[in-house]
C-alpha positions in Angstrom: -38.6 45.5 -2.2 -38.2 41.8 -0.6 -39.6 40.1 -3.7 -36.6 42.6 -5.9 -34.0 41.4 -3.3 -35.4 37.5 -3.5 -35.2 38.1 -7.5 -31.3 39.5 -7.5 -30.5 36.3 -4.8 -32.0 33.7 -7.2 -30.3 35.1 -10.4 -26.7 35.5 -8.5 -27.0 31.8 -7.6 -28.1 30.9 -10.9 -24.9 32.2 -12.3 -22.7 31.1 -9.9 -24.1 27.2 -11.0 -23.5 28.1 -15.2 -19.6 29.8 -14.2 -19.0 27.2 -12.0 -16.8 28.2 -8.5 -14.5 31.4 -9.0 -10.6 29.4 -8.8 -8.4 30.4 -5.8 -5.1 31.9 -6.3 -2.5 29.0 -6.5 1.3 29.3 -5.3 3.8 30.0 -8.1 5.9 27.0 -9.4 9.5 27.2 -10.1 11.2 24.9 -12.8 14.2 23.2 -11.6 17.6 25.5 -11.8 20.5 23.8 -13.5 23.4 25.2 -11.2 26.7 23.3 -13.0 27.3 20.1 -14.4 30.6 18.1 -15.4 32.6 15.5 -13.7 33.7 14.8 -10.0 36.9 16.5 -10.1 39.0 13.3 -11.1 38.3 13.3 -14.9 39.8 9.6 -15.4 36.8 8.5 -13.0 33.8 8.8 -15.7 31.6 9.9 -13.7 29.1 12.9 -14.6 28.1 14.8 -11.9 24.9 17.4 -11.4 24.4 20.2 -9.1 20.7 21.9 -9.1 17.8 23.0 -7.2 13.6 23.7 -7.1 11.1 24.4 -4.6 10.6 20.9 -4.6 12.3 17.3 -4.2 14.1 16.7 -7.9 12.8 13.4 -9.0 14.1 13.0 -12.3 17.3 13.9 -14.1 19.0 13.1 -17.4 22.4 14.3 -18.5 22.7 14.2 -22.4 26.4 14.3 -23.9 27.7 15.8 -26.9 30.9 15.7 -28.6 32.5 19.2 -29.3 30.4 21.2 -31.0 28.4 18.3 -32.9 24.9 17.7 -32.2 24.9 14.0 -32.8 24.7 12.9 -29.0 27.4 10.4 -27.8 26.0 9.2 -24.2 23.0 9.9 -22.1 23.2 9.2 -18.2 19.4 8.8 -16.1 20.8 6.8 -13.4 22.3 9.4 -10.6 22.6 8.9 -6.6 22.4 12.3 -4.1 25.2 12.5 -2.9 25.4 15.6 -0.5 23.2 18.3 0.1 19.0 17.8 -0.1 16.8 16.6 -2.8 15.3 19.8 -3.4 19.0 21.5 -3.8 22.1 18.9 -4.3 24.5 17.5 -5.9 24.5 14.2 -7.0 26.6 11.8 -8.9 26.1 9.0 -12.2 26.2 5.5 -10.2 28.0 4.1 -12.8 31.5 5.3 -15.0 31.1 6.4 -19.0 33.0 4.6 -21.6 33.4 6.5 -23.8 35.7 6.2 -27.2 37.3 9.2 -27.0 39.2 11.4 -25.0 38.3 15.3 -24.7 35.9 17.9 -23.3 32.3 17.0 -24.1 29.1 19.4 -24.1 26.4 18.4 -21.2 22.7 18.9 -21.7 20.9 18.3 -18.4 16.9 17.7 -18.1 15.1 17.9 -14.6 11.9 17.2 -13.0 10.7 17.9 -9.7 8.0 16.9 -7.6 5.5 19.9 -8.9 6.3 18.4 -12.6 8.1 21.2 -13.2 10.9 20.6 -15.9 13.9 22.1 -17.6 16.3 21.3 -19.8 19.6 23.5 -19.7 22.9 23.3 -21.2 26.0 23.5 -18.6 28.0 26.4 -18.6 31.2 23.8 -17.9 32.2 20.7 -20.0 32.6 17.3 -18.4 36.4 16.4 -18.5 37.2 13.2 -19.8 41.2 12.8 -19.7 43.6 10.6 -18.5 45.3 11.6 -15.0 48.6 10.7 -13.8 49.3 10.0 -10.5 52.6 10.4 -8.3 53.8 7.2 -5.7 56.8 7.5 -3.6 58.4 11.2 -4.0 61.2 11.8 -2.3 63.9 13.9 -2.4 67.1 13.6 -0.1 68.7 15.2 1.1 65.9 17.9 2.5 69.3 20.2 4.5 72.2 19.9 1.9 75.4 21.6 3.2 78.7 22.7 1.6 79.9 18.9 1.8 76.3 17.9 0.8 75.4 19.3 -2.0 74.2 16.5 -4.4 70.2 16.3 -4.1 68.6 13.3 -5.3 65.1 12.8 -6.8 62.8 9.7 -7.2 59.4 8.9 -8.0 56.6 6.6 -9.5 53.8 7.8 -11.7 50.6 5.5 -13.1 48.2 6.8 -15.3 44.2 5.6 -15.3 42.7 5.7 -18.4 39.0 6.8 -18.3 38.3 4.7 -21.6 38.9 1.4 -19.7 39.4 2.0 -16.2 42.8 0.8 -15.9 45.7 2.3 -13.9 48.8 1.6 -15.5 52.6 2.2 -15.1 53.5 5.5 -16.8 56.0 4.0 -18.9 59.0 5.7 -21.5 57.6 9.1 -20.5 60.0 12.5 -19.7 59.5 14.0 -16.4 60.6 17.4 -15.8 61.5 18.3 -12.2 61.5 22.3 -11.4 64.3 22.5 -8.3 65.3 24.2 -5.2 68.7 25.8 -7.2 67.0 29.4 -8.5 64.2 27.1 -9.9 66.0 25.6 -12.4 64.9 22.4 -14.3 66.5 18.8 -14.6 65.3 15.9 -16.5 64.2 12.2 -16.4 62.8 9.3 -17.4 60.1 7.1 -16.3 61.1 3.4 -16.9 58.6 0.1 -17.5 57.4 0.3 -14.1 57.0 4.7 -14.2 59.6 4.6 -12.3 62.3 8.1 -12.4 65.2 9.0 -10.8 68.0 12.0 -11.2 69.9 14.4 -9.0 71.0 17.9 -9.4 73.6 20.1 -7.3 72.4 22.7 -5.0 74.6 25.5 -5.1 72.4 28.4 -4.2 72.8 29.6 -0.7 68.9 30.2 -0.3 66.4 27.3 -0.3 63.5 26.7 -2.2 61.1 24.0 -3.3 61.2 20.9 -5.8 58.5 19.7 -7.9 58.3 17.4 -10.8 55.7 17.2 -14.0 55.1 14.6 -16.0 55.1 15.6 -19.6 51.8 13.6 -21.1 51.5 13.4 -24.7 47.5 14.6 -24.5 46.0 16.9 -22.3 45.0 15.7 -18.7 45.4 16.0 -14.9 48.2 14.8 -12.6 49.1 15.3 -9.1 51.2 17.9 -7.5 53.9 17.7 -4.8 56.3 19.5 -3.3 59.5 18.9 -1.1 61.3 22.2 0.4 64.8 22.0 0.3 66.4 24.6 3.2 70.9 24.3 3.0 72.2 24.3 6.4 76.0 25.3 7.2 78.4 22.5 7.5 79.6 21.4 11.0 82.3 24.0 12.5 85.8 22.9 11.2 84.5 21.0 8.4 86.8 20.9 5.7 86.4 18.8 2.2 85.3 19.0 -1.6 82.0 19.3 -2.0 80.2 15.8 -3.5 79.3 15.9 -6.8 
């Protein structure tokens, strides 16, 4: 019976040598998630931006654009810097602007790679942005508490536009600005001059207040500021007496 057991050792250790060890179980890997990719927010800046995650430190990603719907690609940015969040699930940002030819809404193909070696390559669900934005200086509208004598409400303002093509910010010149105001939310009209510079005033006759915005008209698609002024009427002084300016 010993020599049978001695017999049944030796040939278990002789396979054990021709298998080799038996493997131990190794922990899943998980290929980096895409989350969203596009710009920063202000589409004149050029900048692409990518948001993603893995069980690991992301040491490697590429952003691949595409015009539309073509597959000839137009740009590819490797060169990005974390900017909040954690290397293993971030966002971070191109260190340098595109310059691109054209303006428009451009497909965005990311690949990552994470400290397992792990890889993905996914297409974004959103487009990076790549407009012109306009931006408003110096609003003001006076004054803020017309009353009966008061009634004549004067707008101003300056817009520039920055052109993500070259990275300039210049005057928004010759363009129509149309300025939703406090009277029932009716619409006035102006003009931007050489320096974007605009300037009108409408009459406030409605006994309520309300608020006064303006909107420059662009002639392609892009993003601008907002801004509001609210505009409440007050009753003239006791005893006042006169025509109403006009």
């Amino acid at each position: 019976m010993r020599r049978r057991s001695m017999l049944l050792a030796c040939a278990s250790v002789a396979a054990g040598l021709l298998l080799g060890p038996v493997p131990t179980a190794s922990a899943a890997t998980t290929a980096p998630e895409l989350v969203v990719a596009g710009g920063t927010g202000e589409q004149s800046t050029g900048l692409v931006s990518v948001t993603a995650r893995s069980d690991s430190a992301i040491t490697s990603i590429t952003a691949h654009l595409y015009a539309g719907g073509s597959s000839e690609e137009v740009a590819t940015v490797s060169e990005f810097a974390l900017g909040s969040g954690s290397e293993s699930d971030g966002r971070w940002t191109a260190t340098a602007p595109l310059r691109l030819a054209e303006l428009g809404t451009y497909r965005i193909v990311v690949d990552l790679t994470d400290a397992d070696g792990d890889t993905s390559t996914t297409q974004s669900a959103a487009g990076f942005e790549y407009w012109r934005t306009a931006d408003l200086h110096d609003f003001e509208v006076t004054p803020e508490h017309p009353d009966f004598g008061h009634q004549q409400i004067s707008v101003s303002g300056r817009y520039t536009i920055t052109d993500p093509r070259t990275g300039e910010t210049t005057p928004a010149a010759d363009n129509a600005v149309e300025i939703a105001t406090s009277n029932t939310g009716e619409t006035v009209s102006a003009s931007t001059d050489a320096d974007g510079r605009f300037s009108t005033a409408y009459a406030h006759t409605y006994d309520g207040g309300g608020s006064v915005s303006p909107w420059l008209q662009l002639a392609a698609p892009g993003s601008q500021d907002g801004a509001t002024v609210s505009v409440s009427p007050v009753r003239s002084a006791p005893g006042y007496c006169s025509t109403p300016t006009s």
